[in-house]
C-alpha positions, 0 to 999 in steps of 0.5 A, a space after each residue: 304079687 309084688 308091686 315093685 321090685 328093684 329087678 331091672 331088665 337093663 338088657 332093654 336099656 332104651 337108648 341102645 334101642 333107639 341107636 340101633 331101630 333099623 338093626 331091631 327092625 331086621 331081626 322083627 322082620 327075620 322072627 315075622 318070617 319063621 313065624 308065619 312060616 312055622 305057623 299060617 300066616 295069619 295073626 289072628 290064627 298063629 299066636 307067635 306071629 301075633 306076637 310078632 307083628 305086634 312088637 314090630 308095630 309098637 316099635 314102629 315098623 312101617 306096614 309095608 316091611 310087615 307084610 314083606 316080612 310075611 310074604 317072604 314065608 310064603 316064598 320058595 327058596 326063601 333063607 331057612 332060619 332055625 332057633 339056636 340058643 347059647 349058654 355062658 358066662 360073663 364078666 363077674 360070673 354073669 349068667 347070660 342066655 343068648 337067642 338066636 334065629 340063623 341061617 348058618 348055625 357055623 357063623 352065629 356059633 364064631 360070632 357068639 363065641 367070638 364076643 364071649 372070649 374078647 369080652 371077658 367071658 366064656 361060652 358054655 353048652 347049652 343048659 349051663 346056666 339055664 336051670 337059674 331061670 324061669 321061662 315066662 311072659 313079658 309084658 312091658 308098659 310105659 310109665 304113663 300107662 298108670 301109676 303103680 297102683 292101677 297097672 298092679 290092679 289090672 294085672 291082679 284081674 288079667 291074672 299076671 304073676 308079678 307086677 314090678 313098677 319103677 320110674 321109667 315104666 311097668 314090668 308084668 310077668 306071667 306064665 309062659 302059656 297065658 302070655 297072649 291072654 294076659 296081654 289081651 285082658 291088660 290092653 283093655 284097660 292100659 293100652 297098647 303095651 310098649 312089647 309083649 314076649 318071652 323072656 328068661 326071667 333070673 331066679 336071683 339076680 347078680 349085682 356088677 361092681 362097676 369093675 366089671 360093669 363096663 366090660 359086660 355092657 360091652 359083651 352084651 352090646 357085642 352080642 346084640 350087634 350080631 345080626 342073628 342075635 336077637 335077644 340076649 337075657 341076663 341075670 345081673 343088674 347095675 346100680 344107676 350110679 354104676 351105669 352113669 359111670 360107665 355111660 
């Protein structure tokens, strides 16, 4: 197990989160409904609602959007959402995976193909690029939950896969099937995690030149600014002096 690793999932970058709360917010509130309504509505009996609920809570989503999100599950004549993943390249040669959760498969397949072509990149079928990673658990902790040395001991006794630390927090992967009971052992000793998930984890990672760099910020920030989007995985990473850079 490594404790530290120069791979960074700058698909998180978090000031693109902050900018975009009540964006995040929408599509919490959209995963909620399709998990409850895939699974029963409550938490403690439905791991995927579970797992959304509680990336709604460390984001701070109000309770009461929580419970309405819930609700509207249970609703007739509630939208009907379906899982649509999309495959592509971006700018450099950049394999990017695209998750989404759509009520009109027509307008999400325009808008991703849309932002792929005026951003550089092109979108391919699905599985082209999906052999170059591993399905798996992402448990992601602030940097004041511990230095290196305890996040990493805990993760080896929860029994995570890999720990990768660096300034600005803690990355803990497992496998896809112990994801739930690997954040609950981990929770015990660290706290609350910022976000626990399943992510697309690269098999080898693309640096960006910073000629390219640019243009793939703008495709992936294209790509989450669609309202069905709601996650976007990559396997490239940016130097910080790149990313200063291009802002």
């Amino acid at each position: 197990m490594a404790g530290h690793s120069k791979f960074k999932n700058i698909m998180h970058r978090k000031g693109a989160q902050d900018k975009k709360r009540s964006a995040q917010f929408s599509k919490l509130s959209r995963e909620i409904t399709v998990a409850a309504k895939m699974g029963a509505p409550d938490p403690d009996m439905n791991p995927r609602l579970r797992l959304a609920v509680n990336n709604a809570k460390a984001l701070s989503m109000p309770k009461d959007n929580i419970a309405r999100a819930i609700e509207k599950a249970a609703a007739a004549g509630g939208e009907d959402y379906e899982e649509v993943r999309y495959e592509g390249y971006g700018p450099g040669g950049v394999a990017l995976i695209v998750e989404a959760l759509t009520d009109n498969r027509n307008r999400t397949a325009t808008n991703v193909r849309t932002a792929f072509a005026k951003n550089g990149g092109n979108l391919g079928a699905t599985g082209a690029v999906s052999h170059g990673f591993e399905r798996k658990g992402l448990i992601e902790y602030p940097a004041s939950a511990g230095d290196e040395e305890k996040v990493l001991e805990a993760a080896i006794e929860a029994g995570a896969d890999d720990v990768e630390s660096g300034e600005e927090g803690h990355t803990v992967w497992t496998d896809m099937e112990a994801l739930h009971e690997v954040a609950s052992a981990l929770e015990k000793v660290l706290g609350e995690p910022e976000s626990v998930k399943l992510a697309w984890k690269p098999n080898l990672t693309v640096e960006v030149p910073e000629g390219d760099a640019a243009t793939l910020m703008k495709l992936v920030d294209a790509l989450e600014d669609d309202d069905d989007v709601q996650t976007v995985w990559g396997n490239y990473t940016v130097s910080d002096e790149v990313m200063e850079k291009i802002g």
